[in-house]
N, C-alpha and C positions, 0 to 999 in steps of 0.2 A: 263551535264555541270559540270565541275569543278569550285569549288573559292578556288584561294591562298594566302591565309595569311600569312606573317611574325609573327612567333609566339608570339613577344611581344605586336601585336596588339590582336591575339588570344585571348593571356591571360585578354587582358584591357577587354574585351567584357563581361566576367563572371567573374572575378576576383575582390573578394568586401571586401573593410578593415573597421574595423579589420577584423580578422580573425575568422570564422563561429563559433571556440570554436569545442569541440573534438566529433566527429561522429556526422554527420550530419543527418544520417541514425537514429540517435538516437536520436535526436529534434525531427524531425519531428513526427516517430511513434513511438514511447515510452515514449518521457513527453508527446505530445499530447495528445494521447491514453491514456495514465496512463496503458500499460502494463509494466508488469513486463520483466524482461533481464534472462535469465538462460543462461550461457555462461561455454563452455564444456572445460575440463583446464586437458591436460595431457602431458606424454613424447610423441615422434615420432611414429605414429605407432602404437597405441593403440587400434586404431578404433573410434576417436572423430566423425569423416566425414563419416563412416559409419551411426554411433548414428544417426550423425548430418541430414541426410537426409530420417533416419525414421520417425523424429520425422516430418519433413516439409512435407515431404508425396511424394517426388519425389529427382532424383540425381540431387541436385541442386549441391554439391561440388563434387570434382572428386576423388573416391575411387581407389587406389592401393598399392598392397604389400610393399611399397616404405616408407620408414623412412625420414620423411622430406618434401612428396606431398604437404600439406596444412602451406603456407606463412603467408597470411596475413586474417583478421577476414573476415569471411563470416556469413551474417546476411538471418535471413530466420522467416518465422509465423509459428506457432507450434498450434492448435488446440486441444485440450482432450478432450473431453464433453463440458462443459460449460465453460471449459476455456482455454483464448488464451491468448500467450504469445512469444516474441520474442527468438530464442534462435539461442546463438552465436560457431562458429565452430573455433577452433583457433589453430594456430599450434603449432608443438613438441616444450614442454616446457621443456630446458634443464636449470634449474636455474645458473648452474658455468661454462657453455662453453664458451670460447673466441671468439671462429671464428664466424667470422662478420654476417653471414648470419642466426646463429643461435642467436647471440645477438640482431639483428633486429625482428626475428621472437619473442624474448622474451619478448619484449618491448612491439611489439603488442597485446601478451595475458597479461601482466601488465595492461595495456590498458583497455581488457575485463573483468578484475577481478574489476578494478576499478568502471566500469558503473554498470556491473552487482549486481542484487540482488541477484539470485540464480547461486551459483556454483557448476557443475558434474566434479568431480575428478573422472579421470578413468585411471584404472591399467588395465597391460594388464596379464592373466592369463596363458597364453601360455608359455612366456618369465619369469613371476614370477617375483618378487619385486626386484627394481632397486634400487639402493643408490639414485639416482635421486627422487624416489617416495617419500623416507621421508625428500626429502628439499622441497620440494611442498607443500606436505599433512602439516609442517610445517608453511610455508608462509600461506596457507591457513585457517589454526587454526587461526592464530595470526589477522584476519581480523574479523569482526563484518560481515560478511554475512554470510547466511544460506547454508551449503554445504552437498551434498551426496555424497557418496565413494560404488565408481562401478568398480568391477573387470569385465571384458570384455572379450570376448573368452572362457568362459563355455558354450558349445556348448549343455552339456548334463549334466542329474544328474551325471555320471559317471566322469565328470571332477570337481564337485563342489572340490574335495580336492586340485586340483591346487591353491583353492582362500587361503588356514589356511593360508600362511605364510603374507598376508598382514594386519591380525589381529594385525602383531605387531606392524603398525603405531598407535596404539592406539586409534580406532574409533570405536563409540561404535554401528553404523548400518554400515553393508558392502552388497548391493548388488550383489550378482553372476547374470549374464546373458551373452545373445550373442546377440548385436546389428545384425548381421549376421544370423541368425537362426531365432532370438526371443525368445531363451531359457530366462527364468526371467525374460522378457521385462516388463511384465503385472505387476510385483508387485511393480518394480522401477516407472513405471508410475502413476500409482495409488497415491505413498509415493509424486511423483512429484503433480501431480496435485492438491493435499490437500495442499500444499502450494501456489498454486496460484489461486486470487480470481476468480467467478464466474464473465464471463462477462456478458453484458448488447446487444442485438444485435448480431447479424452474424458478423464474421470475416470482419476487413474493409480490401480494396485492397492494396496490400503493395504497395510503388514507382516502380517496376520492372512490371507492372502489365498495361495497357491501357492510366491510367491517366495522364501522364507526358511525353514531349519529350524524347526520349531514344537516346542517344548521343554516341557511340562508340572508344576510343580511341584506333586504330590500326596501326601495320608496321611491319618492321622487329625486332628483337630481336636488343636491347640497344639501341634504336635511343631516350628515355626517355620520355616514354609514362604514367610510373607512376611518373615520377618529376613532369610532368605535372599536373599529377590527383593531386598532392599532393599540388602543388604550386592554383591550384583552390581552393581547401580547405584551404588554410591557415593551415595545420595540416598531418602531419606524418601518410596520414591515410592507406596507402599500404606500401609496402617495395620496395624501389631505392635503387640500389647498380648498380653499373661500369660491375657488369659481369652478360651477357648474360645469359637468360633465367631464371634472379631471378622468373619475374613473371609465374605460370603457372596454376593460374585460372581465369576466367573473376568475377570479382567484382564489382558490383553495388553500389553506392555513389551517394546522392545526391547534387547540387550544386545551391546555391539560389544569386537570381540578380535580382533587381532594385523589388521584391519582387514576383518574380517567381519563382517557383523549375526545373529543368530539372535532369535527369538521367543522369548520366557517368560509363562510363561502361571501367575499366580498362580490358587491355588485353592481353595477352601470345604474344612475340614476332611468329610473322610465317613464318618461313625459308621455303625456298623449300622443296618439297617435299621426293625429292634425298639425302636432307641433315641432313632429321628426323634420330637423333641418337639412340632412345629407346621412347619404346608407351608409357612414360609419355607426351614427347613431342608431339607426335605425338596425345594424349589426349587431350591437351594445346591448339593445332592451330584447333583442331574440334571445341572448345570451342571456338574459335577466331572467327572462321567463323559462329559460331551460334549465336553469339553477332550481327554480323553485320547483319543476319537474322532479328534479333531481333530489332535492331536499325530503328531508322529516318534518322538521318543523322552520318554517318562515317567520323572523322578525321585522313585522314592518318597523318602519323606523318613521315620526313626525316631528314637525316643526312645531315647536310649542305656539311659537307666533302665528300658525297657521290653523293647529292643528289639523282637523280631518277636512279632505277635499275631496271635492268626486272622483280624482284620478286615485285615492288612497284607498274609498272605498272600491275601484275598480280591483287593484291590486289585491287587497284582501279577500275579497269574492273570489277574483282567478284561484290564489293559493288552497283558500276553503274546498270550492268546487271539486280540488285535483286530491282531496283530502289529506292536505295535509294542514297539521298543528298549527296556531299563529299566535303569536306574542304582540303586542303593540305596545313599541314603547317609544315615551315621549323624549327625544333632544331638544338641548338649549334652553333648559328651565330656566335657566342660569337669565336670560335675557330680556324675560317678561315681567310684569310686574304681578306682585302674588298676596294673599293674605289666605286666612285658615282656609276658603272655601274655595280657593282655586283648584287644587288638586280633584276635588271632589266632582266639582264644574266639569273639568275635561273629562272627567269619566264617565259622568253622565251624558 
């Protein structure tokens, strides 16, 4: 069984003022908790999302050769011996680029430098030192947080001379390893963990994990499935932009109401399957469909101007089939033309 929502009533349902204040994911398990934040800060393509899901212990963010893969922050529990600590994956940090999609993405590791306590600056040793790297390594001095400087892609002692030339950002420890291999993993780890305190207890459950409803937001590509996420939050906390397929990995957020938490799970538009342009995309809508695997209930999300397509009704069937709950609700009322019986019209 389906229920359909008009999205404005959607949103009244969870939608709670003021505004939650910035990363909700970070209320709840990192002041609660009292862990600490290690958020991974580099150019495009470095291998942050590599690191990023050694350190978690599984692919939770989606790795490929692709400059620009990793949007918006992705948050995961990091484990060492005795200690555990959140650490955040963030995307290609281009400090003076214009174009809009790199200026949003900039925003969002602004974002992670701010919350976080510890920051991994990573070069990438392949490609060798960018002009980009010393307006970072910059920005990053100039802040009162604890930072390590990691060249990435020494695969082998034989490559360690790729790393001299980032000596001249002027830092006085420089890690060589390979998130990839695990050449030098062990000492960067090590150096990490002496910074963060011994915990008290076994690892608690992150929100992504049993405890909380897990909520879906799925459709086709730009029907505004992260305004949405964003407009629950009260806060800029994924990347919205006008052109299809900004989003393309499923992000976890949590959203709290009348003093509950629930799980939202932003998601990669998922075009047909005919009309997968390159296996990023095609990475993206696997990720879509293992969200809603994952999920309780799925929100499809439609284009008022479109409404229902055959790709929406595929979607809906999938999520039904796997039994779970589904909502459909309509975006961009706002852009149609309406009188009394329209409402009525789309539902029927």
């Amino acid at each position: 069984m389906y229920n359909i929502l008009p999205l404005c009533h959607f949103s009244e349902i969870f939608y709670e003022k003021p505004p939650l204040g910035c990363s909700l994911y970070y209320d709840r398990v990192m002041k609660k908790r009292a862990r600490k934040i290690v958020a991974l800060v580099g150019r495009p393509n470095v291998g942050k999302s590599t690191l990023f899901n050694v350190l978690v212990g599984r692919r939770k963010a989606l790795v490929e050769d692709v400059p620009g893969l990793t949007r918006d922050r992705n948050y995961g529990e990091c484990s060492l011996g005795d200690s555990v600590f959140t650490v955040v994956d963030t995307g290609g940090f281009e400090p003076t680029s214009a174009d809009e999609i790199l200026s949003q993405m900039r925003s969002q590791t602004m974002l992670a430098i701010q919350e976080a306590d510890i920051i991994v600056f990573m070069g990438d040793g392949k490609t060798g030192l960018h002009p980009s790297d010393h307006d970072i390594v910059r920005l990053l001095q100039r802040s009162d947080k604890t930072v390590f400087y990691v060249v990435n892609k020494i695969d082998s002692e034989k490559d360690e001379a790729l790393a001299f030339d980032f000596y001249t950002l002027g830092v006085e420890t420089l890690f060589t390893l390979s998130a990839l291999t695990g050449y030098g993993l062990r000492d960067f780890l090590d150096a990490l963990s002496s910074e963060i305190p011994e915990s008290t207890g076994a690892p608690s459950a992150l929100p992504e994990d049993q405890e909380l409803p897990r909520i879906a937001v799925v459709g086709r590509p730009n029907v505004g499935k992260s305004t949405l996420i964003n407009l629950l939050l009260g806060q800029e906390r994924v990347l919205a932009n006008p052109a299809p397929g900004t989003t393309r990995d499923s992000i976890d957020t949590i959203v709290k109401r009348d003093g509950r938490e629930y799980l939202f799970i932003d998601t990669a538009g998922i075009r047909r399957r005919s009309r997968l342009s390159d296996v990023v995309e095609k990475y993206s809508v696997i990720k879509a469909f293992q969200s809603i695997n994952r999920c309780d209930i799925a929100v499809l999300l439609l284009d008022a101007a479109e409404l229902v397509t055959d790709q929406d009704a595929r979607i809906a069937g999938y999520a039904y089939n796997h039994g779970k709950g589904v909502i459909i609700a309509i975006n961009k009322w706002d852009a149609i033309p309406k009188d009394a019986n329209t409402a009525d019209a789309c539902i029927a």
